[in-house]
N, C-alpha and C positions, 0 to 999 in steps of 0.2 A: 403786633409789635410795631412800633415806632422805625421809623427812620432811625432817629437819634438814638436810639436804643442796639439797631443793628450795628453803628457806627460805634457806641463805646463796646461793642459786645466784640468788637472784630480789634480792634485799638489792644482792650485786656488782654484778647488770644495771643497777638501779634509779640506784646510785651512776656508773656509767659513761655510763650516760643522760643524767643529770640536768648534769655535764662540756659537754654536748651541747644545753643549756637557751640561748635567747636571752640573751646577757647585755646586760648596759647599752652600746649603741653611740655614749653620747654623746660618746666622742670621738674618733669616725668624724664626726659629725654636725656636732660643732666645725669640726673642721679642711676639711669639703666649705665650712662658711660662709665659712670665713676664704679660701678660695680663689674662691669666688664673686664676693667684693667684689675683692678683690686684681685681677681680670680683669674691668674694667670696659671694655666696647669704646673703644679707644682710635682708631677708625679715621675723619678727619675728610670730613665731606662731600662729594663730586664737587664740583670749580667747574664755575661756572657756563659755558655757552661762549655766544660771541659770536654772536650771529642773523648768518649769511653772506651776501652781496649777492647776489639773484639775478642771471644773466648770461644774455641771451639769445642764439641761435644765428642767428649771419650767415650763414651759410654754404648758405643756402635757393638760389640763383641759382649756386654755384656746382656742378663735376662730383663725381656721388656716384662715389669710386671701390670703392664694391660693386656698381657695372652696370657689364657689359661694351660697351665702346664701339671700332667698328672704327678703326683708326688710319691715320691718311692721310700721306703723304707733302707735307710744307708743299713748293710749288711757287712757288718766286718769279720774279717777271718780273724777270732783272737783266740787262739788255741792254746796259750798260756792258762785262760780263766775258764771255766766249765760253769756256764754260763745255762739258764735255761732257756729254750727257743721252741717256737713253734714249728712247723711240717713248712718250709719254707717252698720244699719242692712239688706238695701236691697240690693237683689239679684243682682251681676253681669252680664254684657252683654258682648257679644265676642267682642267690640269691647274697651273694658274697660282693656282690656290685653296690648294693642299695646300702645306703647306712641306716641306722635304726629309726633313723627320721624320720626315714620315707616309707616305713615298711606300718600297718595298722593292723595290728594282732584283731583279728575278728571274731574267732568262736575256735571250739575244740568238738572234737569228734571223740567218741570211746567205742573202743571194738575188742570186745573179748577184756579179755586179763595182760591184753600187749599195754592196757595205759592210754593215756591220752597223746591225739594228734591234733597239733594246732594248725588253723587255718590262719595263714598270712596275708593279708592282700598288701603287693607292692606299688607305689605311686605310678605306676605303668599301667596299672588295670590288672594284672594279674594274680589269682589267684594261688595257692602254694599252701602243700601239704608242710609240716614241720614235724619232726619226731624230736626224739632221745636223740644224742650222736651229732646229729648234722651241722651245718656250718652256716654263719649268716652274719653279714656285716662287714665291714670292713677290717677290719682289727681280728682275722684269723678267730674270729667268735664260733665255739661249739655251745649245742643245746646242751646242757646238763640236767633241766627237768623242764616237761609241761604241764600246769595244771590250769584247771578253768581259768585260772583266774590271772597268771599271768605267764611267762616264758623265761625261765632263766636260762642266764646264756653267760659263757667263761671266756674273757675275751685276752688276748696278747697285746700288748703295746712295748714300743722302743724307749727302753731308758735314756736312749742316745750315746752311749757307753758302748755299743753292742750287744748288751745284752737285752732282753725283754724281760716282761713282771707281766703275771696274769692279774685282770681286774676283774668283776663280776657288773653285768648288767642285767636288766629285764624290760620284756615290753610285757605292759599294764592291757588286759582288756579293757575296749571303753565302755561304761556302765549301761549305755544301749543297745551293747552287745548281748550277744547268750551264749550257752552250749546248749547241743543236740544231746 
């Protein structure tokens, strides 16, 4: 290359450069003012809120119902009505604790001409003979029959009146089960 060649070569850059110079931004600078003022927060205060009344808690003497509280059968003396009730005063059996829930009827046993005896297992792990007669459940339940196949049982509940109604339940073998 030439001299004169490096010389307009450097002239063009110089000119294409200079295209390329800060120029005057002030009316960029204008117009950022003019929109600064234009957007003045227009957004008014929070009101004020009212001081609320404290309220204090009565409810100190009454039942908390987050503790678990056993439930009792209300018994009333009403000796005007002749009322049917169950054996209020005799003694409980272990297995008068578990409700029918918890209890899985598992097999029957037969011995002689006495009938059938059910095996119980209760959700404790324990195992438990059942006959005719005996008691089981919550609700003052007697056994009234056992057969293979399931356990009837005559149970007492509260009218709420004082009186009680007998109702009928059973526990079902489960079909995994067997008798001996």
């Amino acid at each position: 290359m030439t001299r004169l060649s490096w010389v307009v070569l450097a002239l063009g850059s110089a000119a294409v450069l200079s295209a390329c110079s800060p120029a005057s931004n002030s009316d960029l600078e204008q117009y950022m003012a003019e929109v600064q003022r234009a957007s003045v927060a227009g957004i008014p205060p929070l009101p004020e809120l009212p001081e609320l009344a404290r309220v204090h808690y009565t409810g100190d003497q009454k039942r908390n119902p987050f503790q678990r509280q056993a439930m009792r059968a209300v018994v009333r003396n009403n000796d005007s009505r002749n009322c049917p009730q169950p054996d209020l005063k005799r003694a409980r059996v272990a297995l008068e604790s578990f409700s029918l829930e918890q209890l899985t009827f598992t097999g029957t046993l037969r011995s002689g001409d006495s009938g059938y005896t059910a095996l119980v297992m209760s959700n404790d792990g324990r195992l438990h003979r059942v006959n005719r007669g005996d008691y089981m459940g919550p609700n003052y339940g007697r056994v009234s029959a056992v057969t293979p196949q399931q356990i009837d049982i005559r149970e007492w509940v509260p009218t709420g009146d004082g009186c009680w109604q007998q109702r009928d339940a059973e526990l079902r073998i489960s079909i995994s089960q067997r008798s001996f």
